[in-house]
N, C-alpha and C positions, 0 to 999 in steps of 0.2 A: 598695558597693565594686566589685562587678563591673558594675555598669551602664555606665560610661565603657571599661569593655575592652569590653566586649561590642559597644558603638558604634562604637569604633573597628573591629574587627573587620566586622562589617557595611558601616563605609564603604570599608576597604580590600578588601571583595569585590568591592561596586560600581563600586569602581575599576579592580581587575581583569579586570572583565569587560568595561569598556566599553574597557580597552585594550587585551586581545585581539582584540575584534570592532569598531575605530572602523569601520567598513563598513556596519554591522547597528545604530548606536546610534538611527539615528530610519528605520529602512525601512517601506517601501511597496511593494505588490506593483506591477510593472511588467515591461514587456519591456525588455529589453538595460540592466537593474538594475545590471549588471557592465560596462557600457560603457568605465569610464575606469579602473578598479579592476584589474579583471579581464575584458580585452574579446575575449580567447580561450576564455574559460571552457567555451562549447559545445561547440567544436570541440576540448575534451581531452577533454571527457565523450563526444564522439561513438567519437572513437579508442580510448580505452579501451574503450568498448560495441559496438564494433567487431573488439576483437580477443579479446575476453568471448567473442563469439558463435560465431567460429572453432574455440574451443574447446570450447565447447559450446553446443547450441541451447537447455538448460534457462534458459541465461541472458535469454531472451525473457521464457518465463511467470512466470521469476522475479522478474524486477525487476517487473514490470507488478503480481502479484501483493502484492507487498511496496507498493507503493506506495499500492494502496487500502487494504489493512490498517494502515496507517500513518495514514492521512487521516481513518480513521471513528473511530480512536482518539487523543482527544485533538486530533484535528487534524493539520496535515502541518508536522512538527515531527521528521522521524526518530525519535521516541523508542522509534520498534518497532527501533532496530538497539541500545540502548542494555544493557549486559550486566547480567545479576544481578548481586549483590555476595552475600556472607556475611549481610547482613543486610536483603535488598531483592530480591523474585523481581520482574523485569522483565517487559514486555511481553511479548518476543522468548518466552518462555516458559508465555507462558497456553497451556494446553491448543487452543486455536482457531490457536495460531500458528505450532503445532511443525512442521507439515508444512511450513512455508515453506522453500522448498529456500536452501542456501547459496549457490548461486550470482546471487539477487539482492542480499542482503549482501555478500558478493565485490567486485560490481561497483561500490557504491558504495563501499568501503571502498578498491579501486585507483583510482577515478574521484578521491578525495579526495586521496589521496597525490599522483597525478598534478598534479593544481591547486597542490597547496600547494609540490610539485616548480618551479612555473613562475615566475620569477621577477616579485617584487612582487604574485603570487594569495597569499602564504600565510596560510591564516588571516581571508581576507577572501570567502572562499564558503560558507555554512551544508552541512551534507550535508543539509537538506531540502530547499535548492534542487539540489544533483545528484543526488539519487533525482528529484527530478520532473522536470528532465530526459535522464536517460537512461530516464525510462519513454518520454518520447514520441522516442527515440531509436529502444529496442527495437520500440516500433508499427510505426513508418516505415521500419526493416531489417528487417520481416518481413512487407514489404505495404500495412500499414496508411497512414494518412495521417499527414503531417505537419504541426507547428501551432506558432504562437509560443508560450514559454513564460514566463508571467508567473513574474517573481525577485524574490526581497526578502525568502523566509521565514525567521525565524529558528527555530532547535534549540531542542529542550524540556529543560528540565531533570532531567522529572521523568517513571518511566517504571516503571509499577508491573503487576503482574500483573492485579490486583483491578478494575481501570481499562478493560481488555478485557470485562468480564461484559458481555450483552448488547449488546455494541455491533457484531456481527459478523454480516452474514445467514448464515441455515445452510441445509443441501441440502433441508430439508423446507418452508420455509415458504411460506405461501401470499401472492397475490398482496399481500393486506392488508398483511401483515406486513412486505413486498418496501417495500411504498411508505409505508409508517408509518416506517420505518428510514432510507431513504433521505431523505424528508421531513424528518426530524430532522438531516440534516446540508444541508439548506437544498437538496434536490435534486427534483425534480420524479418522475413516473410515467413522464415521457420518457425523462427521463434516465437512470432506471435500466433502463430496456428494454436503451439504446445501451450502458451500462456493461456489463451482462449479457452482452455479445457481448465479452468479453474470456476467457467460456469458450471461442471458437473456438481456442483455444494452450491447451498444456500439458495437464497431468497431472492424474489422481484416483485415491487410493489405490479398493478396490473398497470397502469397509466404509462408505464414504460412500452409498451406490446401493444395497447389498444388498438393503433390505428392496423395494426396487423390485420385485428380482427373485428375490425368495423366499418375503417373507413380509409382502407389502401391505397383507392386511388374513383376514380368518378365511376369508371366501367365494372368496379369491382370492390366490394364490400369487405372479402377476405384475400390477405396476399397470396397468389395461386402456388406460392411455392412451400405454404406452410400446410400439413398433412392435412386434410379434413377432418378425420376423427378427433386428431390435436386441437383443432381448429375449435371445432364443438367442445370439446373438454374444457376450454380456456375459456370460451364463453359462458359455459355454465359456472364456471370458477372465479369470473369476472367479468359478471353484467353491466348493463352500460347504469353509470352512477353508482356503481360500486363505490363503499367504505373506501376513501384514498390509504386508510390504513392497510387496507388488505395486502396482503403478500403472496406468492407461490411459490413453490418447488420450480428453479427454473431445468433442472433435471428431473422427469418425469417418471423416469426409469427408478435409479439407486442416487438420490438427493444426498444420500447420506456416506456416499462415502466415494473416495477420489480412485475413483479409473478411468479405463477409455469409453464409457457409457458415451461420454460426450460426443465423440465422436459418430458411431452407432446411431445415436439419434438423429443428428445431422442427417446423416443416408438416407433416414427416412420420413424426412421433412419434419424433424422436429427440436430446429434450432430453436429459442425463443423470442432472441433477439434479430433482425436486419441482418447486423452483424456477426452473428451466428451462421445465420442458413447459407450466407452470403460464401461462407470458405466451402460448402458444397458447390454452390450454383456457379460458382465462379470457376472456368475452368485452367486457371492458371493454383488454384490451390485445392481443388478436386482431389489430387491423384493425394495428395496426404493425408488427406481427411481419410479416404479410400485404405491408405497403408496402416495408419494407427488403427483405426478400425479393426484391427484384423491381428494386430502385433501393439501387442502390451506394450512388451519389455523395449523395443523401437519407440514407442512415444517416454514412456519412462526416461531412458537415456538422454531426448530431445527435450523432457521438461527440465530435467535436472541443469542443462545444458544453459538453458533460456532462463532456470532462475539463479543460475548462479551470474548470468552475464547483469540482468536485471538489479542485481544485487548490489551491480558498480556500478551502477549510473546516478552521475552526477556526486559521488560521495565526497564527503569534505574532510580532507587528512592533512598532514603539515598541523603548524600552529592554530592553535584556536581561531583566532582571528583574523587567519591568512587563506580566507577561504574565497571563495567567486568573487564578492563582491567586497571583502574587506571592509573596514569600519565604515566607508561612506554611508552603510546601509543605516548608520544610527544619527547620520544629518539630517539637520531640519533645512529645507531650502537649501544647502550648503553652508549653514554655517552651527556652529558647532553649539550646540548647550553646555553650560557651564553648570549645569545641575544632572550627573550622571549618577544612578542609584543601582547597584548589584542588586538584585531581589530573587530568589526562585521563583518560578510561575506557579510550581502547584507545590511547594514545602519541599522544606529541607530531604522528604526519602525521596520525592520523585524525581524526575528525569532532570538531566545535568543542562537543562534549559536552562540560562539564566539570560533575564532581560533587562535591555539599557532601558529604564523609562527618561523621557525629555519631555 
């Protein structure tokens, strides 16, 4: 008896969705994706990341920062801006993600309204295609280079806390690990060298670095491979029982703006992270640390490279709902609710999330 509701039910979601998104129902990543659709689209995302920044310079290493965390999990689908509910801990809430300041959510959630503000955008730009790009928005107003940005992605539906386990590199791992990680999202040893120099911006709470500079290892209080003067520096800038609020410059040099600083410091023992010092110490990724160091416009070309390839991992195109995991992802136990509700998660201007609650 419930079989035929339940179909129906199912076909009017389908319907739903492809008539909110006729934009998005057979996409392919490409440049100027939004040509005929929405052929201002970059240029509101640039304006609004433009007056993000004015307001605050967090809004650099925010978005940049959101943007990979977004990518490794699940793919670049936004689902990391996607909120809990009462019966569903989100992404945006794994422990790996809390740090993510709000001013990269922020900017995609004005950059979204602004589009759908623009008359005949509404509704027809994914927010995982304006997170990516006003990451390479933020790059390019703080230095860095600028790059076409392939559009087409579409939103995930689906956006769970449990989904982040392991998918995140962390401050201690070693090189292996660095490229074992980044490999699994289709990215090379290069790649992630040039990705890594996205530490030259922004922030690190101290409790990330501590054991660097405290308690290394039994024989040794501070890691012998991080500078000593840095060494000192860090400690006076994060004593032990230090504010957990506390943050730092994890670019010591020019924090404020994207070149190959990052590299430069490594040379001189002053990565911040494990992870960092590690593509010096390490002498299978030595010799590039070594070349960009020395050659801009060579790391430039290798980030652009790695953020466009980054750009497509895991992306969800075809129909709405013919994505990795297909509707399964809205069963309970396997067996279907018979109470499905369309709802935005954060209103009607924001992002073209919409969730099945059961």
């Amino acid at each position: 008896m419930a079989a035929p509701h339940l179909h129906r039910l199912l076909v009017l979601s389908l319907a739903l969705s492809l008539c909110l998104f006729p934009d998005t129902a057979r996409a392919q990543l490409r440049q100027n994706y939004y040509a005929s659709s929405c052929p201002r689209v970059e240029s509101i995302v640039r304006g609004v990341v433009q007056n993000k920044i004015k307001q605050t310079f967090v809004t650099i290493p925010a978005t940049l920062r959101l943007f990979f965390h977004d990518c490794f999990v699940q793919g670049c689908d936004a689902s990391v801006i996607v909120a809990s509910t009462a019966t569903n801990k989100a992404e945006k809430d794994h422990s790996d993600n809390l740090s993510l300041a709000g001013d990269g959510f922020d900017t995609v959630i004005k950059a979204k309204a602004a589009v759908d503000a623009t008359p005949g955008c509404r509704n027809k730009v994914s927010c995982a295609d304006i997170l990516a790009i006003a990451t390479r928005d933020v790059i390019a107003l703080s230095g860095g280079p600028s790059y076409a940005v392939e559009l087409g992605r579409l939103d995930g539906l689906s956006s769970t806390a449990a989904s982040v386990n392991g998918k995140l590199p962390q401050p201690t791992f070693t090189l292996n690990q660095l490229t074992a990680m980044f490999a699994a999202n289709g990215l090379t040893q290069t790649d992630m060298i040039a990705l890594s120099a996205a530490h030259t911006l922004g922030f690190s709470h101290c409790s990330k670095f501590a054991n660097r500079i405290y308690s290394f290892s039994s024989q040794r209080a501070v890691d012998p491979t991080l500078n000593s003067t840095y060494a000192k520096a860090l400690q006076s800038m994060c004593p032990r029982n230090v504010d957990p609020r506390i943050a730092i410059n994890m670019d010591p040099n020019t924090p404020r703006t994207f070149d190959n600083m990052y590299y430069k410091n490594l040379i001189q023992g002053m990565g911040l992270f494990t992870s960092d010092q590690v593509l010096f110490t390490d002498s299978r990724s030595k010799p590039t640390v070594n070349k960009w160091a020395t050659d801009s416009t060579a790391f430039q070309q290798a980030f652009i490279t790695a953020m466009t390839k980054l750009g497509r991992v895991g992306v969800k195109t075809g129909r709405k709902w013919e994505n990795s995991s297909g509707l399964r992802r809205f069963g309970l136990n396997g067996i279907w609710s018979t109470r499905l509700v369309l709802e935005p998660i954060f209103g009607s201007t924001f992002c073209s999330h919409y969730m099945l609650q059961l």
